[in-house]
C-alpha positions as CSV (number, residue, x, y, z in Angstrom):
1,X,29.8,22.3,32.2
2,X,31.8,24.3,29.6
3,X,34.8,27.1,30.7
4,X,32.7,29.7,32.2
5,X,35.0,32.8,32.1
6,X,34.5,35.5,34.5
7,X,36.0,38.4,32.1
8,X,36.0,41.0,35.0
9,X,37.8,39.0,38.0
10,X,41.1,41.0,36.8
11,X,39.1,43.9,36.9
12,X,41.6,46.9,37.5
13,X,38.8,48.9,39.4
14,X,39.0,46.4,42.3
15,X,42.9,47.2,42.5
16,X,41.8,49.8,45.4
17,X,40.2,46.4,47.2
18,X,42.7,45.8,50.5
19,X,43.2,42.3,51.9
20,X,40.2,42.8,54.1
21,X,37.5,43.2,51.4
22,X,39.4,40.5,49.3
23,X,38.9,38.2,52.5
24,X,35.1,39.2,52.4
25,X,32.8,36.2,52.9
26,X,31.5,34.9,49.7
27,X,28.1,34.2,50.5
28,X,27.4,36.6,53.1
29,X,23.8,35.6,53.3
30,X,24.3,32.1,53.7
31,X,27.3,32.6,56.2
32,X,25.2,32.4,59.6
33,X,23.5,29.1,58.2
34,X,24.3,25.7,60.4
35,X,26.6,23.4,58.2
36,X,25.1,20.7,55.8
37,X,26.8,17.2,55.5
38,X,28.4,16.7,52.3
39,X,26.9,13.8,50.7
40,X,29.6,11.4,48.9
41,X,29.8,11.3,45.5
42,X,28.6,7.8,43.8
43,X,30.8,6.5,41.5
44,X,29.4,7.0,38.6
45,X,29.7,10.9,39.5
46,X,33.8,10.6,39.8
47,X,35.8,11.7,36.8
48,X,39.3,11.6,35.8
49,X,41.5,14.5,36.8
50,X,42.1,16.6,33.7
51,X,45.7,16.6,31.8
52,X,45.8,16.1,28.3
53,X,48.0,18.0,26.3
54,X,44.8,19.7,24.6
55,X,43.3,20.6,28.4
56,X,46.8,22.1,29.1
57,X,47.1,24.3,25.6
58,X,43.3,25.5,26.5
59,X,44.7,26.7,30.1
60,X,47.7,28.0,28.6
61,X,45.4,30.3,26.6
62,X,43.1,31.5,29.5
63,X,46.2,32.5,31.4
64,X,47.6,34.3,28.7
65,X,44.2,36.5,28.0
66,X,44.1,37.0,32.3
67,X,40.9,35.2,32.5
68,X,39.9,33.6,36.0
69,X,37.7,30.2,35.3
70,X,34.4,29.5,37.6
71,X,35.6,25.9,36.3
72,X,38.5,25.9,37.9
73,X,37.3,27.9,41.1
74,X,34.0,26.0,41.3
75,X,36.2,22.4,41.0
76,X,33.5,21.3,37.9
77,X,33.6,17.6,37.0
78,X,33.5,18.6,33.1
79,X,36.7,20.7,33.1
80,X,38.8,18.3,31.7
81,X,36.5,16.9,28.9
82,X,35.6,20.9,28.3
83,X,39.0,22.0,28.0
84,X,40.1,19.7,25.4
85,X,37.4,20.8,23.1
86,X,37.9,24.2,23.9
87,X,34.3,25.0,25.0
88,X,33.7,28.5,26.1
89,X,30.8,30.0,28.6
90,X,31.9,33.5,29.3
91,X,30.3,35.5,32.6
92,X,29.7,38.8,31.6
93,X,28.6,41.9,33.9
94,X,30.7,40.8,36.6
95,X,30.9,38.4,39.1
96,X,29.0,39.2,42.1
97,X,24.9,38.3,41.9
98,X,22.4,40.2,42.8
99,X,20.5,36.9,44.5
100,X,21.4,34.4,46.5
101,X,20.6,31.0,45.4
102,X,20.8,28.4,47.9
103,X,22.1,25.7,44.9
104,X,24.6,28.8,43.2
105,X,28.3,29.2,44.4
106,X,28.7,32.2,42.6
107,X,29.3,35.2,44.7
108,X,26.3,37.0,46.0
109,X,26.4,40.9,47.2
110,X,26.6,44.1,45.4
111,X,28.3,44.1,41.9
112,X,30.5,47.0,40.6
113,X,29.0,49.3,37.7
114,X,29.0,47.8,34.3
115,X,32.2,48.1,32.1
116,X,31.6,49.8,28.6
117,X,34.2,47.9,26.9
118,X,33.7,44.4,28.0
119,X,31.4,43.6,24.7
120,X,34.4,44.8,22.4
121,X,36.3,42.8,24.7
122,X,34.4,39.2,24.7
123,X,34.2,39.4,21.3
124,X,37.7,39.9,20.3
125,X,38.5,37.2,23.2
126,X,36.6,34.6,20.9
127,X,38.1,35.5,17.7
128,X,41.1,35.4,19.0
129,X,40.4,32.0,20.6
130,X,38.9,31.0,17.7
131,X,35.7,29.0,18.5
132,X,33.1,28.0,16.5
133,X,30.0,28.6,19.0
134,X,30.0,30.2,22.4
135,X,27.9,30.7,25.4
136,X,27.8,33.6,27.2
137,X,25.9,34.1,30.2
138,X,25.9,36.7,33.4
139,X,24.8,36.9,37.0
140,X,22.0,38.3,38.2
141,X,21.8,42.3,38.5
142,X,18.6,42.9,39.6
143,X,20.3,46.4,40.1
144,X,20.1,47.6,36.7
145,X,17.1,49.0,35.0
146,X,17.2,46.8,32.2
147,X,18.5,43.8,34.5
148,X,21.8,43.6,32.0
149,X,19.7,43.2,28.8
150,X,21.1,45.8,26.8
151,X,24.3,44.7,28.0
152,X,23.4,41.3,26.3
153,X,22.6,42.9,23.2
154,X,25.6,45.0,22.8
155,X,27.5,41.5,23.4
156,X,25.5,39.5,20.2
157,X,26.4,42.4,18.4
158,X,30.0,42.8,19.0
159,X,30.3,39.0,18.7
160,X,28.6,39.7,15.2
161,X,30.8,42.1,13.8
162,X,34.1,40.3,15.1
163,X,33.6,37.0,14.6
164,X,31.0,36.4,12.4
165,X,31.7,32.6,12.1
166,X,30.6,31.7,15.6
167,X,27.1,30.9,16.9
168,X,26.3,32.6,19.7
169,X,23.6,31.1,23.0
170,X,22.9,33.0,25.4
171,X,22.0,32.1,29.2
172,X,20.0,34.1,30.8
173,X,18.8,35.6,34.4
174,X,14.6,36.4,34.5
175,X,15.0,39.8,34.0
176,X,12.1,39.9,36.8
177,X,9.9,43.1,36.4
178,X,12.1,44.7,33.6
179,X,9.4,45.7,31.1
180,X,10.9,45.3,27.6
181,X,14.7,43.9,28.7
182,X,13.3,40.0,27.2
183,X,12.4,41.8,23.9
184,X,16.0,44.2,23.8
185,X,18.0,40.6,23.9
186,X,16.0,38.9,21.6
187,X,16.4,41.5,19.1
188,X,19.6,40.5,19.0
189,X,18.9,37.2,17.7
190,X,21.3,34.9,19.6
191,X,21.0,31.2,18.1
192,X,19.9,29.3,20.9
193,X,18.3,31.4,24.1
194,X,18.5,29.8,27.2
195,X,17.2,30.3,30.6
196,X,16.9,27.8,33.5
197,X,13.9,26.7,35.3
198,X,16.9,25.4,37.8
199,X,14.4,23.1,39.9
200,X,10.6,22.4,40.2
201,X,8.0,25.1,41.1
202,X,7.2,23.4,44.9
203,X,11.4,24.2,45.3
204,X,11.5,27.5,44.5
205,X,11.1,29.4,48.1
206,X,14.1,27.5,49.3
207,X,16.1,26.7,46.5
208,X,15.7,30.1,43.9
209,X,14.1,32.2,46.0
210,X,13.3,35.6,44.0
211,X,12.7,33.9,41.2
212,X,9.1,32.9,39.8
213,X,8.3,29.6,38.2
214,X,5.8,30.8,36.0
215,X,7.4,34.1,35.1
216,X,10.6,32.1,33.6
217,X,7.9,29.9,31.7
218,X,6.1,32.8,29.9
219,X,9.5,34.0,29.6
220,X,10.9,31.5,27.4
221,X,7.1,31.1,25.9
222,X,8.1,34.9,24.9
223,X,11.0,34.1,23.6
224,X,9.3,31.5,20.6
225,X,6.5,34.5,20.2
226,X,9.0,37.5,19.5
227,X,11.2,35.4,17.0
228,X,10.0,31.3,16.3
229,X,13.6,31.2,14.5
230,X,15.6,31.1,17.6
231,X,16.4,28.0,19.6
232,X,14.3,28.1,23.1
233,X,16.5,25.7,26.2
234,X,16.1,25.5,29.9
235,X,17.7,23.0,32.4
236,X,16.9,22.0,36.0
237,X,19.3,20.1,38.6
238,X,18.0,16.8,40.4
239,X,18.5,15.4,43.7
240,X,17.1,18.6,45.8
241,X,14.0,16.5,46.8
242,X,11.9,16.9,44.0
243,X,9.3,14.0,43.2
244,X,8.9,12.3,39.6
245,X,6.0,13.5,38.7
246,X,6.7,17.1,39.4
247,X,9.7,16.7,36.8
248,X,7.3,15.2,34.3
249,X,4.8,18.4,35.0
250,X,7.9,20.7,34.2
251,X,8.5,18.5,31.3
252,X,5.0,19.7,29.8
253,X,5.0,23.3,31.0
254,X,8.0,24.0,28.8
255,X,6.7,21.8,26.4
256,X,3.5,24.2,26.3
257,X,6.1,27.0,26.0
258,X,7.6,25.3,22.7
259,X,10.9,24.9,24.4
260,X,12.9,23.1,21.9
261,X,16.3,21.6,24.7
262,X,16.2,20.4,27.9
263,X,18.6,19.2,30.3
264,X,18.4,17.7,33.5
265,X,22.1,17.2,35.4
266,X,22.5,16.0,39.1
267,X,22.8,19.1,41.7
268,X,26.7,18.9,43.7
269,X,26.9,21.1,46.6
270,X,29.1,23.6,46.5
271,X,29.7,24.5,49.9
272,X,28.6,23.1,53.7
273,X,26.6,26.3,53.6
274,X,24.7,25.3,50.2
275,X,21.5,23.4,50.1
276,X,22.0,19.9,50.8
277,X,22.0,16.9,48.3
278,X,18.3,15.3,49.0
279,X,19.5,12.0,46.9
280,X,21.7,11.2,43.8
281,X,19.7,10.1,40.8
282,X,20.9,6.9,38.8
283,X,22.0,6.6,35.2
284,X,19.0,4.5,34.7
285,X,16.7,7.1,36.2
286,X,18.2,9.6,34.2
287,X,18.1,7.6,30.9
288,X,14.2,7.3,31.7
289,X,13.8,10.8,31.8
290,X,15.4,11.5,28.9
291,X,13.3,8.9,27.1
292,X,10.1,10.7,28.4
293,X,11.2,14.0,27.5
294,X,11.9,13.0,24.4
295,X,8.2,11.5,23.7
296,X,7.0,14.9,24.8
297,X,8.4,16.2,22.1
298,X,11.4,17.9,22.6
299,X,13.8,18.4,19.4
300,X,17.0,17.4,22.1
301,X,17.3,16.6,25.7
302,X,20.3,15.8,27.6
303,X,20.4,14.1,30.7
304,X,23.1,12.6,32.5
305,X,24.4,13.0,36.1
306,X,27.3,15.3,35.0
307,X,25.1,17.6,32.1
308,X,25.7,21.1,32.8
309,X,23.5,23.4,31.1
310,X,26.4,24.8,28.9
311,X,28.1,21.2,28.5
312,X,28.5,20.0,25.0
313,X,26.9,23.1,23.7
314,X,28.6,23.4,20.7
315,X,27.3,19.7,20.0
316,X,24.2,20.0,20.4
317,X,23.6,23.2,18.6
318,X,24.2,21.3,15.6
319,X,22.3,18.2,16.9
320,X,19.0,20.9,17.2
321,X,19.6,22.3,14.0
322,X,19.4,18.5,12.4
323,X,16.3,17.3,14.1
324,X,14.6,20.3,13.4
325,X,15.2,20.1,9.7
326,X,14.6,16.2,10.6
327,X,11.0,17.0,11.7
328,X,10.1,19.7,9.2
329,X,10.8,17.2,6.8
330,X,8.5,14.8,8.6
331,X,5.8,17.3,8.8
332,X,6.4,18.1,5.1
């Protein structure tokens, strides 16, 4: 996946925190769970260990700026490839989630308030880093009233006004029972908006539980309805036991949705405490899903064992803009 930057790890309201809530269990809701085995990691899984001088300038930076990586934190197998290119996913609104997904190693409990500043602050973070299209994402906060979208909106704004050359996607939480919050972030008219289905619908009560297939359908259907303009993408994870023809029926629910970018990636587990690997999809099995998704009718899909939802982002936002020039021109 791209560097997913947690901008409030350094947070100086945490400086209070003693060395017992900094020991705090990260998942306390999985922590009571009996182990999972750890499944090894085919070989066409393993990647290099990153070092090139362009990695080590990009690490240089995010130390300098006092960012904390989930790259480097979570161990992701793109780091290296990411790094060079300087690919950014920032984390905004903390980084504790409201839910507790049994695939998600990002820190579940109660998050702190939200910080005023931190829009002003992303933004000048990519000026100053300079890149050309940017991802920025949150956890859940199924606290908040508006489940973070205004907080989202004030972001794509700030990243407007301070660095007008960069194309901005978005990545998403549901925004589950937030009346308005979908139409506050589209308003804002990121480039590409992106939410992910993360797994198939017969999954959900054990692998995104408080989440509702259908609700993140209609809300990426939404999405196309409020503004047609605006990129639609969602991604799922393979290998939790799903069958093939329950991908091929998610392929044509978010192809009845008008979703424009899929990817499809193999699921890792994070911890002993995580959901266990189920199986580890091929190359060839993912080159056949990509063909079928593409035959669907999909402007771009990306499907590979190591595709993260953010990975190559910058990439294929100009891939979607060419085959969708490519296919008005067909229609034409």
């Amino acid at each position: 996946m791209a560097v997913v930057i947690d901008t409030l790890n350094n947070d100086p309201r945490k400086a209070h925190e003693g060395a017992a809530a900094k020991a705090a269990v990260r998942h306390p809701e999985k922590a009571h769970r009996p182990d999972q085995a750890i499944a090894r990691k085919p070989d066409w899984i393993r990647v290099k260990a990153p070092g090139s001088p362009r990695y080590a300038a990009t690490r240089a930076i995010v130390k300098e700026h006092k960012l904390v990586t989930v790259c480097e934190e979570a161990g992701c197998p793109n780091i290296g490839e990411c790094w060079e290119k300087k690919h950014a996913t920032f984390m905004i609104m903390g980084d504790t989630c409201t839910r507790a997904g049994a695939f998600c190693n990002v820190k579940s409990g109660m998050p702190y308030a939200l910080d005023a500043s931190e829009p002003d602050y992303v933004a000048d973070s990519v000026a100053k880093l300079g890149l050309s299209h940017v991802v920025i994402t949150s956890v859940d906060r199924d606290d908040l009233a508006d489940g973070g979208a205004e907080h989202f909106a004030r972001t794509i704004r700030a990243l407007r006004s301070r660095a007008p050359q960069t194309t901005v996607e978005i990545l998403t939480p549901d925004f589950l029972r937030k009346p308005g919050a979908l139409e506050v972030v589209v308003a804002a008219r990121p480039d590409v908006f992106n939410h992910n289905l993360e797994t198939v619908p017969s999954k959900y009560l054990k692998v995104r539980p408080g989440a509702r297939y259908f609700h993140s359908i209609r809300l990426l259907q939404r999405v196309k309805e409020l503004d047609p303009t605006i990129f639609t993408k969602s991604g799922i994870m393979v290998g939790l036991g799903e069958e093939r023809n329950e991908v091929l029926q998610l392929m044509d629910d978010l192809r009845s949705a008008d979703v424009d970018f899929l990817t499809i990636g193999q699921y890792l587990q994070p911890t002993r405490k995580h959901h266990p690997v189920m199986g580890f999809v091929t190359p060839d099995e993912f080159k056949a899903y990509e063909a079928v998704a593409m035959a669907k009718g999909f402007l771009l899909v990306s499907a590979t064992p190591l595709t993260r939802s953010s990975h190559h982002a910058g990439e294929d936002f100009a891939r979607l803009k060419a085959a969708r020039l490519a296919r008005l021109d067909t229609s034409a």
